[in-house]
C-alpha positions in Angstrom: 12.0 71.2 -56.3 15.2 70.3 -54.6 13.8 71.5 -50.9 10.6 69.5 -51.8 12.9 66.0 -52.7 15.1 66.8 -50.0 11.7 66.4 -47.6 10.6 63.5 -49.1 13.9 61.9 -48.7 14.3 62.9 -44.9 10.6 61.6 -44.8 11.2 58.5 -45.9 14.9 58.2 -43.9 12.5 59.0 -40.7 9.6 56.3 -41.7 12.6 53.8 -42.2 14.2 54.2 -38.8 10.8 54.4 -36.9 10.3 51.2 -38.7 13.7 49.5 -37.7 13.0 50.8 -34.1 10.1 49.1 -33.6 11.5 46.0 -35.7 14.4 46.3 -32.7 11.5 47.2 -29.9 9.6 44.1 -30.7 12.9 42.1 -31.3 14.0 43.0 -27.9 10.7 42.2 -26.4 10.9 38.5 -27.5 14.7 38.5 -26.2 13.8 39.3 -23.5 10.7 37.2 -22.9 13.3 34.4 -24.3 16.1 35.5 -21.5 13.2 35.3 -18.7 12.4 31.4 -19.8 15.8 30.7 -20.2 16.6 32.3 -16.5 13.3 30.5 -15.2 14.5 26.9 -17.0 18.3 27.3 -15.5 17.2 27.8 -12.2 14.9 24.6 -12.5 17.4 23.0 -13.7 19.4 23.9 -11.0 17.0 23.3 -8.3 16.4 19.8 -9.8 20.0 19.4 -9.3 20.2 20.7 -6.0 16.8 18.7 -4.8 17.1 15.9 -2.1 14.6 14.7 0.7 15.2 17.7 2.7 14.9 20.4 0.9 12.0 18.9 -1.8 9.7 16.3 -2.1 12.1 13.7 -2.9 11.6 10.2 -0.6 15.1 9.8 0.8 15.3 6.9 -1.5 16.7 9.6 -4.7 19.2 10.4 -2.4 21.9 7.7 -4.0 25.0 6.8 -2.3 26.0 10.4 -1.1 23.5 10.8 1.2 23.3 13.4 3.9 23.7 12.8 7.8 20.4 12.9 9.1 19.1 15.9 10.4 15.6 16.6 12.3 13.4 18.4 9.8 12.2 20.3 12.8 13.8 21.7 15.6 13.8 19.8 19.1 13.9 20.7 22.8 17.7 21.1 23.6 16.8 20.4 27.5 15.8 16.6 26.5 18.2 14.3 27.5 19.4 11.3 25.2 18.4 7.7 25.6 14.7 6.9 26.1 12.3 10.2 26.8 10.0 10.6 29.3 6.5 8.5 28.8 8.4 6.2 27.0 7.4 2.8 27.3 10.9 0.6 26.9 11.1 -2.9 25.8 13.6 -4.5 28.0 13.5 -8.4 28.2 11.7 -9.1 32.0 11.6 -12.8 34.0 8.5 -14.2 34.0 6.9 -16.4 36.8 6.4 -19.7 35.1 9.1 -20.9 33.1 8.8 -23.6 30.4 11.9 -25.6 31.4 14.0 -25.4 34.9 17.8 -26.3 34.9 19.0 -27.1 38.7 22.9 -25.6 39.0 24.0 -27.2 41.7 27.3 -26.7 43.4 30.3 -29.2 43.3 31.9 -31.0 46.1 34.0 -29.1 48.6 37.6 -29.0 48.5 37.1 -30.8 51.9 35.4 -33.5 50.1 32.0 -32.6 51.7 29.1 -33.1 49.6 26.3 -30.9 49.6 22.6 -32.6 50.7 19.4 -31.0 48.8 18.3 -29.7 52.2 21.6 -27.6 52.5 20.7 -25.6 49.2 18.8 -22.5 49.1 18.2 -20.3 46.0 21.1 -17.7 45.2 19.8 -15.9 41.9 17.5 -16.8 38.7 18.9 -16.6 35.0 16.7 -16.8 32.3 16.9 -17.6 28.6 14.5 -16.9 25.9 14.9 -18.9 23.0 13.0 -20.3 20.1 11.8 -23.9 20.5 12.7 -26.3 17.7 9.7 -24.9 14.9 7.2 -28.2 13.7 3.5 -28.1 12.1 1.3 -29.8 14.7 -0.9 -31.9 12.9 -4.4 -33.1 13.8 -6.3 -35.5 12.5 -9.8 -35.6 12.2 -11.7 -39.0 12.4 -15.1 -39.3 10.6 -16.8 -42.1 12.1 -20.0 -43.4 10.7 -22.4 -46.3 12.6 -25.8 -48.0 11.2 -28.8 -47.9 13.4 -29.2 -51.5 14.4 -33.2 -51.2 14.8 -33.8 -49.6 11.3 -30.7 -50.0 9.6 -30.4 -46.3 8.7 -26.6 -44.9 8.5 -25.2 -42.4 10.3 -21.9 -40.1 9.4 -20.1 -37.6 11.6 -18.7 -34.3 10.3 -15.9 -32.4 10.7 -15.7 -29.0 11.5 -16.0 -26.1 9.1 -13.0 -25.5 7.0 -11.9 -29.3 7.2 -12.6 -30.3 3.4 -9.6 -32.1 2.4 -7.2 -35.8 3.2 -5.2 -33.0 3.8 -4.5 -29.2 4.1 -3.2 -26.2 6.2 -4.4 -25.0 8.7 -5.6 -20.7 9.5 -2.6 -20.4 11.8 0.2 -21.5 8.2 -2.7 -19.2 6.3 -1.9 -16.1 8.9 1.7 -17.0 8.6 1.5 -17.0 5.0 -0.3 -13.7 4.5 1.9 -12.1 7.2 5.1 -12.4 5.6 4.2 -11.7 2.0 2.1 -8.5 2.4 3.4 -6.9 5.9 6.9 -8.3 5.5 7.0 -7.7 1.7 8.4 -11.5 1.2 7.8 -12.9 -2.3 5.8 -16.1 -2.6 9.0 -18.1 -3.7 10.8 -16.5 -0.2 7.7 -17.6 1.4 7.9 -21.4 0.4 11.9 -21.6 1.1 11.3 -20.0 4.1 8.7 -22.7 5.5 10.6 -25.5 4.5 13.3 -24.5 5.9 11.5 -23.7 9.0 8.7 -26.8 9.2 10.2 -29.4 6.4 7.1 -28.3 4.5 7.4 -25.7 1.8 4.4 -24.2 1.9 3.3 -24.0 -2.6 3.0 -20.6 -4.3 -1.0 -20.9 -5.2 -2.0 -21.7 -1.3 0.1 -18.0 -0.5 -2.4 -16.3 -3.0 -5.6 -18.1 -1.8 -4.9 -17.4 1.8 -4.5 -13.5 0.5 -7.9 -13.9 -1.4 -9.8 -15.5 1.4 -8.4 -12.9 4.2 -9.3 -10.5 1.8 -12.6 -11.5 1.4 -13.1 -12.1 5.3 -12.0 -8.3 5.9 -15.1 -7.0 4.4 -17.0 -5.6 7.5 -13.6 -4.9 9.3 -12.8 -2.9 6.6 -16.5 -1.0 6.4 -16.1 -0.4 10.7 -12.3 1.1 9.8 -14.1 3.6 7.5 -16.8 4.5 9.9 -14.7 5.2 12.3 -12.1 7.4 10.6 -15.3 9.5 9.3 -16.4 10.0 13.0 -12.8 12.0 14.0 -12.3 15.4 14.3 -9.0 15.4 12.4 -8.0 12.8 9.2 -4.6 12.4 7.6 -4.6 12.3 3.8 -2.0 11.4 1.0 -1.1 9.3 -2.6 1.4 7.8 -3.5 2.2 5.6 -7.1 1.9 2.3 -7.4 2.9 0.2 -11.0 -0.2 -2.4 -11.4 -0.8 -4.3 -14.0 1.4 -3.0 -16.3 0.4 1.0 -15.4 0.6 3.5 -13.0 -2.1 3.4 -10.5 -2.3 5.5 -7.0 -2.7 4.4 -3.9 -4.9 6.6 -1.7 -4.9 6.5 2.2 -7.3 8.3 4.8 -5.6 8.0 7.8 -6.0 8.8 11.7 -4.0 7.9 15.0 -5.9 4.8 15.9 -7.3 3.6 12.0 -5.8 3.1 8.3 -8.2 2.9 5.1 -6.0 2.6 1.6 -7.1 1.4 -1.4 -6.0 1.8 -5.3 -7.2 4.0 -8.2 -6.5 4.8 -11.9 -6.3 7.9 -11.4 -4.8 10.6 -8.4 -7.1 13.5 -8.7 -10.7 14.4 -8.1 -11.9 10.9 -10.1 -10.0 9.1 -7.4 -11.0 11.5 -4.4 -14.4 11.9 -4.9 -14.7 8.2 -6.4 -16.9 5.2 -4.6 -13.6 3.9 -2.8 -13.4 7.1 -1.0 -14.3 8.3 2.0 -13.7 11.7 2.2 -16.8 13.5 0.2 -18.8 12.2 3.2 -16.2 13.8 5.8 -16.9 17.2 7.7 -13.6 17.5 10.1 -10.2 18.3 9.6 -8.0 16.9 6.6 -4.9 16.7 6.6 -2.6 17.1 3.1 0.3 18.0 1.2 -1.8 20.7 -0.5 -2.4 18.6 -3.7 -5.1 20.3 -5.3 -7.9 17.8 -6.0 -8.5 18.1 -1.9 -9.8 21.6 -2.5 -12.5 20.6 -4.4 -14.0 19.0 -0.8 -16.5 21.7 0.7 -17.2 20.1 3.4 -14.0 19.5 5.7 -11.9 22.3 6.7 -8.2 22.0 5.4 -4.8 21.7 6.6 -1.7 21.7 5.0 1.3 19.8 5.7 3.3 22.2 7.3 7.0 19.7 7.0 6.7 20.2 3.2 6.5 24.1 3.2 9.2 24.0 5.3 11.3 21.7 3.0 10.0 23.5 -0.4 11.5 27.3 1.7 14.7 25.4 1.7 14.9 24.3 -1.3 14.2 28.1 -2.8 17.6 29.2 0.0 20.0 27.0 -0.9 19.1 27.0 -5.2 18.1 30.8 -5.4 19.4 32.6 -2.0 15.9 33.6 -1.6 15.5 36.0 1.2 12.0 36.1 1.6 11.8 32.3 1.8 14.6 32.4 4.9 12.2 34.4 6.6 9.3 33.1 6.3 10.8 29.5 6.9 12.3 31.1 10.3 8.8 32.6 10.6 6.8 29.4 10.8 9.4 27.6 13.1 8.9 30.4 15.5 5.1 29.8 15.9 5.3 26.3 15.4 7.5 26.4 18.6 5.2 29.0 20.2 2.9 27.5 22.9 -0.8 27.0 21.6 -2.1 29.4 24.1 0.5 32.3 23.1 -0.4 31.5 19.2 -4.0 32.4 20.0 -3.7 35.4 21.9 -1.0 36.8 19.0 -3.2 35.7 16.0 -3.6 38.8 14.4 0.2 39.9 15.1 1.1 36.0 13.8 -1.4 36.8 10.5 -0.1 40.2 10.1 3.6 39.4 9.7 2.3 36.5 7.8 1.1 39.2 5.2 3.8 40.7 5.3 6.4 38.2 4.1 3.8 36.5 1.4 4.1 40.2 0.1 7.8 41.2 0.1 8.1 37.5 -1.7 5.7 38.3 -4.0 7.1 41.6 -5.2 10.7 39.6 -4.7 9.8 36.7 -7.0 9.9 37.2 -10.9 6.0 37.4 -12.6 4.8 35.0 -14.9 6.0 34.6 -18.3 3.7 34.0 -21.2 5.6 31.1 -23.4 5.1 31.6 -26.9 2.7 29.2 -28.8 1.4 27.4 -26.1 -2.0 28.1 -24.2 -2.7 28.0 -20.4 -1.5 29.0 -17.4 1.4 31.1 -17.8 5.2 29.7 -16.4 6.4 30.2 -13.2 9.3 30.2 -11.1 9.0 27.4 -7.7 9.7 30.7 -5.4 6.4 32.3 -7.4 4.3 29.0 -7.0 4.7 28.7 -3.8 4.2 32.3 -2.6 1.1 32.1 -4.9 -0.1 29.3 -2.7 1.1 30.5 0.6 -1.2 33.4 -0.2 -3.9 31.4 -1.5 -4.0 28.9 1.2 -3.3 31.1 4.4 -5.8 29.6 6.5 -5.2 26.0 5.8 -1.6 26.5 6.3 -2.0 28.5 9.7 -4.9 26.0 10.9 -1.9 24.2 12.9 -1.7 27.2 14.8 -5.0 28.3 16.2 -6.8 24.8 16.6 -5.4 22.9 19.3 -6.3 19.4 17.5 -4.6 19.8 14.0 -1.1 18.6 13.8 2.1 20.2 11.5 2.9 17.9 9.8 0.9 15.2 7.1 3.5 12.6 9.0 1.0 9.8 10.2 -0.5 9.6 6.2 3.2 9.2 5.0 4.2 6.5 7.3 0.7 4.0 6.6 2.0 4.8 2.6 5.7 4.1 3.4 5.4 0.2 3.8 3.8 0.0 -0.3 6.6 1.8 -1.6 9.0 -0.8 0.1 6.6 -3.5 -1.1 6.9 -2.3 -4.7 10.9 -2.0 -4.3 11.0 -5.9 -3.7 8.1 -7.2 -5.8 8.9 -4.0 -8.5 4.8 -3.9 -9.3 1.6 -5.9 -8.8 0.8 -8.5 -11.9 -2.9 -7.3 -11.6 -5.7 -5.1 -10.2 -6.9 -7.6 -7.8 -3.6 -8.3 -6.7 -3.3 -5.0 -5.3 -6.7 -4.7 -3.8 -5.9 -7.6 -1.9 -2.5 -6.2 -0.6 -3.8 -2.3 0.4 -7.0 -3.6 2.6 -4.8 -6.4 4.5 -1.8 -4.2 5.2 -4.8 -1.3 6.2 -5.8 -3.8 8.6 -2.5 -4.7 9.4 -1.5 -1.2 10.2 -4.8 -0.6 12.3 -3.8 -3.6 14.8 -0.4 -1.6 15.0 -1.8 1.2 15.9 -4.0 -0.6 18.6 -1.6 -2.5 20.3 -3.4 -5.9 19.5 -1.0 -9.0 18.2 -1.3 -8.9 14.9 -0.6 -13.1 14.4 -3.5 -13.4 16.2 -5.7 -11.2 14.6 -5.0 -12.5 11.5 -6.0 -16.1 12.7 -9.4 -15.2 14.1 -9.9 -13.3 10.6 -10.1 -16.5 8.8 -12.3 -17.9 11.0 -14.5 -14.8 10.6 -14.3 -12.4 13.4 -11.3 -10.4 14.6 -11.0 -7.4 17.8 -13.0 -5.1 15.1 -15.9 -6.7 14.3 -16.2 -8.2 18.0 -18.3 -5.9 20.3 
């Protein structure tokens, strides 16, 4: 009876401790689940405290008052010399053949006391100064006659020309002006009026600046449907979003982008609503895109993609200097190297280029910690940066390789980031638009603006033949 008590006891001793054990097992499995998130949420941290523009997404803005020198984000030929390269087109201030004004500089009398006749001079050397003439609104008057007919007494009234409607009133050239400064030059409407009457003795009022916008906006209708035609027609487009505070919310601004033609225009929203929406033209587009791999471009089948290779390379350093990731120091050597290599070479090595490739997307892989399930919450589960990022390098390997075996598509998503730069500067002066229309009006005029840029064409006069309804677009 005592044996028999004696096994119950050890019995129960045994079902108690496998008990505790797996009390301790399942204990320790949530510690250490715990000590993963806590390891993933200190790195973030510490990788959002390490992030700047050149090793994140940051705009160099977030930089502050310590900012770095600036650096090349990629590498340059050593063998270039400073100063202006070759092809470069310089700037330098040249005579020209018919000046405005001549000023004689004659010589003095001789010490002798001889004094020099006009047919004793000849020509030593030209100096010229460019200079602004004294600024002044030229007015002209319009007047409307009328006459009656003497034989049957009916009266007659000339007109004036289109436009002319009031005693008095500014003219396209002030509207131009107008418009130009406040969107391309980011001046406020208040700057704007200071400005002119400082300038003409006229301060130009607040609500003729925002009718000049509404009526160039209105008048860029066809230029603006030509600009999309003819970004659709290219082999290779530029595409990026950036945010934009209108009326009161945050709204995107959405560019499609190319080397000789900008379309922008706003949206609610930044993903698929936005980029497959009636204001965009991509869903009709069957080249090349361009992008910083934001995910509602994927969802366009028929384009081929492209991904901006300046971003990978600043997302790999970001992952070296936060983590001392290895894999991510040889892969961002690794795409320097063939973004270096000749196109030809890049070609003829694809397989060895696509192979090594592999290679490093796999050592990071098994390198990078796996995803951690976080506890009462549904969805994907959390992941490191270094883990997202060789997810995608893995996912996207032809779109972030297209660079190298197509001779057309760029590395970098540069030309889309520079025709979004100038709203972000607009928004730092005017801190948001008041409404929806507002900023419609400002995104197609600086589009237009920035497509006369990239043309070479004076933009002044562009905008003056705009409001009288034609412009070096819509003219064939």
């Amino acid at each position: 009876m005592d044996k028999d008590l004696t096994i119950r006891i050890l019995i129960a001793k045994v079902e108690e401790l496998d008990k505790r054990v797996r009390e301790l097992e399942r204990e320790n499995t949530i510690l250490r689940q715990e000590n993963m998130m806590l390891k993933s949420e200190v790195s973030g941290l510490r990788s959002r405290l390490g992030s700047d523009s050149h090793n994140s997404n940051k705009p160099p803005s977030s930089d502050g008052y310590k900012k770095q020198p600036v650096k090349p984000g990629l590498p340059k030929d050593k063998s270039s010399s400073r100063g202006g390269q070759k092809g470069h087109k310089g700037h330098t201030l040249q005579q020209v053949e018919s000046p405005d004004k001549i000023v004689s500089c004659m010589p003095g009398i001789c010490s002798c006391g001889h004094e020099f006749k006009r047919g004793q001079l000849m020509l030593s050397e030209k100096r010229q100064v460019f200079d602004i003439p004294r600024p002044g609104l030229e007015v002209t008057e319009y007047q409307i006659f009328r006459a009656c007919c003497p034989v049957c007494g009916q009266e007659h009234k000339g007109t004036a020309p289109e436009g002319v409607n009031a005693p008095a009133q500014y003219g396209n050239k002030v509207k131009a002006f107008a418009v130009l400064l406040n969107v391309h030059y980011k001046l406020p409407f208040k700057k704007i009026q200071l400005l002119s009457g400082d300038l003409f003795g006229y301060p130009i009022n607040e609500s003729t600046v925002s009718t000049a916008g509404e009526m160039c906006y209105e008048r860029l209708e066809e230029s603006e449907r030509i600009i999309k035609s003819k970004i659709v027609a290219e082999k290779v487009v530029h595409a990026d979003e950036t945010g934009l505070r209108t009326a009161g919310k945050l709204h995107w601004l959405h560019t499609a982008t190319t080397r000789l033609h900008t379309y922008l225009f706003i949206h609610e929203k930044r993903e698929a609503g936005a980029i497959q929406g009636r204001n965009s033209i991509l869903p009709d587009y069957d080249g090349w895109l361009v992008h910083d791999c934001w995910s509602s471009y994927f969802n366009l089948e028929k384009l081929k993609h492209a991904i901006c290779g300046a971003h990978i390379l600043r997302e790999l350093q970001g992952l070296v200097e936060t983590d001392g990731c290895k894999w991510a120091k040889v892969f961002k050597s690794f795409l320097l190297f063939v973004y270096m290599m000749p196109i030809e070479e890049r070609i003829i090595r694809r397989k060895d280029i696509e192979s090594r490739y592999d290679r490093i997307c796999e050592i990071g892989e098994k390198s990078e910690s796996p995803p951690v399930k976080t506890a009462g919450r549904k969805g994907r589960y959390k992941r490191t940066k270094g883990r997202n990022l060789v997810e995608r390098l893995i996912r996207e390997k032809d779109a972030v390789l297209a660079f190298a075996f197509n001779r057309e598509v760029p590395f970098t998503n540069n030309l889309a980031e520079r025709d979004i730069r100038p709203a972000k500067v607009k928004q730092k002066i005017s801190n948001c638009f008041r409404t929806f229309k507002e900023a419609e009006i400002y995104v197609k005029i600086e589009g237009f603006i920035s497509t006369i840029r990239k043309n070479n064409r004076h933009i002044f006069s562009a905008l003056c033949t705009t409001f009288e309804r034609y412009n070096f677009i819509t003219v064939k």
